[in-house]
N, C-alpha and C positions, 0 to 999 in steps of 0.2 A: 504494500500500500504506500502510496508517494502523500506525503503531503507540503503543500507548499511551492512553492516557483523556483527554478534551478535559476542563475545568473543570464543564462544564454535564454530562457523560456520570456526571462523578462526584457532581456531586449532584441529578442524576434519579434515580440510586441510591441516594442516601442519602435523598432525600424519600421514594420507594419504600418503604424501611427505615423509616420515623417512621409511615408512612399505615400501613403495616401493622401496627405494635404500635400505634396510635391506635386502627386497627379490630378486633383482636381484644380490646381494652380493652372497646370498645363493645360487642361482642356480648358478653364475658364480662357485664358490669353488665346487657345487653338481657335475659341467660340467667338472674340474680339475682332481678331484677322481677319475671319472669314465674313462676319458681320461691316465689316469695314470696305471689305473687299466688293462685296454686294452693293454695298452704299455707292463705291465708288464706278464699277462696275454700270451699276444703274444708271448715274450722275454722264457716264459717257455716252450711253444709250440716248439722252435725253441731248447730247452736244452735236455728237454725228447726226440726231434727226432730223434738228432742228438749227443748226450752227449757230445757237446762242443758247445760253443759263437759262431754264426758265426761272421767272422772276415769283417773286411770292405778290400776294394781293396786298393792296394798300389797301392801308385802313382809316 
């Protein structure tokens, strides 16, 4: 019968813990890029159609 957390048990669990807020760091910045990229993406869709910015509405 084991009782208790061997040294290594405890920080297999704590690298666990670090990889895992490393990786959703990663995906969150992966999620930015590609969000940014769309934006901009878009923003040329809208230059090539048109060969000027659309403008927003005055108010």
């Amino acid at each position: 019968m084991r009782i208790g957390y061997t040294h290594a048990d405890v920080y297999d669990r704590e690298s666990d813990y670090w990889q895992d807020i490393e990786d959703a760091e990663n995906a969150q910045i992966e999620a930015q890029k590609n969000s940014l990229k769309a934006a901009t993406e878009s923003e040329h869709e809208n230059i090539n159609d048109t060969g000027i910015l659309p403008q927003e509405d005055a108010k």
